[in-house]
C-alpha positions as CSV (number, residue, x, y, z in Angstrom):
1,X,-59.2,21.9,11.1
2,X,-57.6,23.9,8.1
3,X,-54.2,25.7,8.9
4,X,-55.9,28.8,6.9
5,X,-59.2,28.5,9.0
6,X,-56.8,27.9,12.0
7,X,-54.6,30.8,11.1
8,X,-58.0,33.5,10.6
9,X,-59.5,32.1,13.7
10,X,-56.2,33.2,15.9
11,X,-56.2,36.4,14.2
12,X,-59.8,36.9,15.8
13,X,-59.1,35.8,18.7
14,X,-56.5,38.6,19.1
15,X,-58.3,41.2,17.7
16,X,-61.1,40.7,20.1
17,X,-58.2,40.2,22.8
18,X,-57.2,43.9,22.6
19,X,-60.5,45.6,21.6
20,X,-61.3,47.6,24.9
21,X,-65.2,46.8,24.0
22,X,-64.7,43.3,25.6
23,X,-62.5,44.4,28.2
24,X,-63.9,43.0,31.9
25,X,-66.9,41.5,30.2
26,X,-68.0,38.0,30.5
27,X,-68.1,38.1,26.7
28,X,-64.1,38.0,27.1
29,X,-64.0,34.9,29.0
30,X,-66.2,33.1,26.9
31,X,-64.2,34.0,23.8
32,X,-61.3,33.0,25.7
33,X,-62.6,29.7,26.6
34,X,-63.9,29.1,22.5
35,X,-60.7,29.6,21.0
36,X,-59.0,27.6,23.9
37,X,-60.7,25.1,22.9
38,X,-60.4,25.5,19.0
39,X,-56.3,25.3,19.9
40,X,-57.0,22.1,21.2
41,X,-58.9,20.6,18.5
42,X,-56.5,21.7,16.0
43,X,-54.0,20.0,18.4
44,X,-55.4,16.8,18.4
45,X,-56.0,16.9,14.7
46,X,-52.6,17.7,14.0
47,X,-51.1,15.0,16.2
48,X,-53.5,12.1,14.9
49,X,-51.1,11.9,11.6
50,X,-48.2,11.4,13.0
51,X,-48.5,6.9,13.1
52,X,-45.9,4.7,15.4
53,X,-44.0,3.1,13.7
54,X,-42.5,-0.5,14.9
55,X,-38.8,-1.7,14.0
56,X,-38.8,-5.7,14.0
57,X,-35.2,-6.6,15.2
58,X,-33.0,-9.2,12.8
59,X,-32.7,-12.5,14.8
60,X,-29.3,-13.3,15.5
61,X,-27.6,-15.9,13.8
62,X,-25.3,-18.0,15.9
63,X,-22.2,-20.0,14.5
64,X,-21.8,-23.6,15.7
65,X,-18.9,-24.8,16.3
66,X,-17.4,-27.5,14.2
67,X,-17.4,-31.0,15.8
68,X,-14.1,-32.9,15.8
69,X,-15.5,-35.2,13.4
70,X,-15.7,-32.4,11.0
71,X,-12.5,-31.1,12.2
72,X,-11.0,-34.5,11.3
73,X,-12.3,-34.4,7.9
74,X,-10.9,-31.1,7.2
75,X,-7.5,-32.1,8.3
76,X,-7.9,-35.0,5.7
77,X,-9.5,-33.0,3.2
78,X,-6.2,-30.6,3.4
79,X,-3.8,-33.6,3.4
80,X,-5.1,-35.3,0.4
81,X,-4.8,-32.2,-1.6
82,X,-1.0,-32.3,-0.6
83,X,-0.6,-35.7,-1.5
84,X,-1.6,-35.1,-4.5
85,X,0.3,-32.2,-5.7
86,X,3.4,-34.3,-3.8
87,X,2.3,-37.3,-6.5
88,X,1.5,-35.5,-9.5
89,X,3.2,-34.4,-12.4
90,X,0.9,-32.5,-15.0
91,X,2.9,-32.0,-17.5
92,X,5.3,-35.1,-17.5
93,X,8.5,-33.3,-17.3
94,X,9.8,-35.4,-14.0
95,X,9.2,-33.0,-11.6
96,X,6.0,-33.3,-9.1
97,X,3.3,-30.3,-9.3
98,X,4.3,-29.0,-6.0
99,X,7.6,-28.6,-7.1
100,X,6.9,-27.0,-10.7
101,X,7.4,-23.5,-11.1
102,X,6.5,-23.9,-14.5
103,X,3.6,-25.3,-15.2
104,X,2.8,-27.3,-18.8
105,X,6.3,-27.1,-20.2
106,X,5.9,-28.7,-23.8
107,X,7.1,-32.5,-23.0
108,X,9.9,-32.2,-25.2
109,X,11.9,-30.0,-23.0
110,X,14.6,-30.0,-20.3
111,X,13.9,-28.8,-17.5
112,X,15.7,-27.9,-14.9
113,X,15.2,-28.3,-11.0
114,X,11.9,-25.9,-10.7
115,X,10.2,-27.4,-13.9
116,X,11.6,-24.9,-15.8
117,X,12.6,-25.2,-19.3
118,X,16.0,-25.0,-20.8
119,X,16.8,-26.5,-24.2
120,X,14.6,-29.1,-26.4
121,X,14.9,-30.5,-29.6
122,X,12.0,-29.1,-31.2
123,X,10.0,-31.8,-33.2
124,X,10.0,-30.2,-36.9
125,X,12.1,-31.3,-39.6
126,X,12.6,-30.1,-43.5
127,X,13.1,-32.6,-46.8
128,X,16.2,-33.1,-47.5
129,X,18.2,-29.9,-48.9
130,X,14.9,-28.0,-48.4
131,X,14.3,-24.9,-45.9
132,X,10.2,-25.2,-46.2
133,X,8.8,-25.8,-42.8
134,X,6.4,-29.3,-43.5
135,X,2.6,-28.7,-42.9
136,X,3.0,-31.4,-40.7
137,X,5.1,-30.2,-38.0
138,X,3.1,-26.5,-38.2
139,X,1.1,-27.9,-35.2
140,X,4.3,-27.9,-33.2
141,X,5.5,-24.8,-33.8
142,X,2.1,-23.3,-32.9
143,X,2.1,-25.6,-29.9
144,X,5.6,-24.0,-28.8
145,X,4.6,-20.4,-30.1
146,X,1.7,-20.5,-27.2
147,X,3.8,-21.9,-24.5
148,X,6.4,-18.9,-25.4
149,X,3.5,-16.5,-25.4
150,X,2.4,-17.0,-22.0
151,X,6.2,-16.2,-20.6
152,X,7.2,-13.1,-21.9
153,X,10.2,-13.1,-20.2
154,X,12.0,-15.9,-22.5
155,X,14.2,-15.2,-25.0
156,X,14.3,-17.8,-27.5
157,X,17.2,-18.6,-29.7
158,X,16.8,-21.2,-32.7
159,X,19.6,-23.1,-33.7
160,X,19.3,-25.5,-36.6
161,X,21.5,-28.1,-38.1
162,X,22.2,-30.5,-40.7
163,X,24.1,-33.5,-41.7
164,X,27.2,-34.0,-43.3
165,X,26.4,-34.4,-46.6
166,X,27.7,-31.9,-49.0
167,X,29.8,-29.0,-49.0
168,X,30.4,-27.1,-45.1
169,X,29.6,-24.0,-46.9
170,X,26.5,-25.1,-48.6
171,X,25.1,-26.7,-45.2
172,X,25.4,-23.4,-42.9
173,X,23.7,-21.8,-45.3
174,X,20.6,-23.9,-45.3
175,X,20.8,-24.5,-42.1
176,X,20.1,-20.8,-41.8
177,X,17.0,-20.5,-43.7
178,X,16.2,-23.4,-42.1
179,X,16.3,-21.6,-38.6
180,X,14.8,-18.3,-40.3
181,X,11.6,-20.6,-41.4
182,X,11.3,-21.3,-38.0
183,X,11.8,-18.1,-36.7
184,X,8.7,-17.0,-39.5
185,X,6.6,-19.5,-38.3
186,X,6.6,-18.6,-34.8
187,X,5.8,-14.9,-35.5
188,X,3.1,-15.8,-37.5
189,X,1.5,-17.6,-34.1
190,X,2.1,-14.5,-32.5
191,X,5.7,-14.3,-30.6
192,X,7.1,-11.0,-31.0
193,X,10.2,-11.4,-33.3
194,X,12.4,-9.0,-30.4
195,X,12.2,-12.7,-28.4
196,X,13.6,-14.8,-31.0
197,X,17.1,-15.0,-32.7
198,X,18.0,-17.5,-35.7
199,X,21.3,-19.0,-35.9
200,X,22.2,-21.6,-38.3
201,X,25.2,-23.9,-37.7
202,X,25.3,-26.5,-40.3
203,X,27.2,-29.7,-39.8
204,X,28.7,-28.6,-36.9
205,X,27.8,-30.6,-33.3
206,X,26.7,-33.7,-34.5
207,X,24.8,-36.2,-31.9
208,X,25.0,-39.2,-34.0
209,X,27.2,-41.1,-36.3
210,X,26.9,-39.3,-39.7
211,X,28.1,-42.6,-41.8
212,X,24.1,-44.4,-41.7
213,X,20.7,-43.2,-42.5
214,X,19.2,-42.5,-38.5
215,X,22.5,-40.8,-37.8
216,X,21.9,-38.2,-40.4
217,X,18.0,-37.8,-39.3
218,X,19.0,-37.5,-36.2
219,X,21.6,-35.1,-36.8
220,X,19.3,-32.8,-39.1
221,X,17.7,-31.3,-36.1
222,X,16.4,-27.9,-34.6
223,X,17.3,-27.1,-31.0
224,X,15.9,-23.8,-29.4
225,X,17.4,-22.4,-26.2
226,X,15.6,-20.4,-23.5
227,X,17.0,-17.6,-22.0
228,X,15.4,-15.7,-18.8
């Protein structure tokens, strides 16, 4: 039944209610018994939309406990992996991966106890009385330029030096360009020139005799420090 035809039939159903014409008549009770009725059809109508609805329940999921057979392979599983960082060394600077607190250290380094670099010869050298960094050696430089990138707190001083061949004077100054060229290089791959410092020292410190021909390579050389 129609709420509106509902609504006009209850309105009747009152007027007729109070109307003194149908009062003690039989008329009355019928009326009575007709709109009762009505209600009660308009009742069951109403309540026929309303539709049960059913709520499945999510089946449990149960954890199984792990057998010791699974257990045991665990245990193994978690002992290998120390092994191996007991055993291995990554990046070949003599101190095991466990122990390495800086990981892939450019193998020319020193390190110290933690894997930690300190001072290296870097592998770049110049012709002879010349301060132009080789295209050759540029890949090292990069090389070091990335490992100095990823540790922002190094400070990196440059020291370059040369042989004994000419004049004191003569050899502090190249030695200065040389560590300037260096110094170039590196900010060109990127390391913010704030962390580096050039410092050329000439003949000074040699490591090998300076009277043959491998003594005086060895001699012309580029060291860079690391400071944290």
């Amino acid at each position: 039944m129609q709420k509106s035809l509902y609504n006009h039939l209850l309105s009747i159903f009152y007027t007729i209610m109070k109307n003194k014409y149908y009062k003690d008549s039989k008329l009355k009770f019928y009326l009575f018994l007709f709109f009762t009725l009505a209600l009660l059809a308009h009742a069951e109508e109403t309540f026929s939309y309303i539709i049960p609805v059913s709520v499945e329940k999510a089946p449990i999921q149960t954890i199984s406990k792990p057998t010791k057979s699974q257990e045991t392979q665990t245990q193994q599983s978690e002992v290998a992996v120390v092994n191996t960082l007991a055993t291995k060394d990554s990046d070949a600077d003599g101190i095991t991966d466990d122990k390495d607190q800086c990981q892939k250290t450019p193998k020319y380094f020193r390190v110290d106890s933690a894997g930690c670099p300190e001072q290296a010869v870097l592998p770049v050298h110049f012709d002879a009385g010349a301060s132009t960094l080789l295209d050759v050696h540029i890949k090292n430089v990069k090389e070091f330029a990335d490992f100095v990138k990823k540790h922002k707190e190094y400070q990196i001083i440059i020291y370059n030096y040369t042989d004994n061949q000419g004049e004191t004077s003569a050899n502090k100054i190249l030695s200065q360009k040389r560590a300037n060229a260096i110094k170039e290089a590196l900010m060109r791959n990127g390391v913010s020139p704030t962390k580096l410092t050039a410092i050329g020292r000439g003949d000074e410190n040699p490591r090998a005799d300076n009277t043959n021909l491998e003594g005086r390579k060895e001699n012309n050389r580029t060291e860079v420090e690391i400071i944290l």
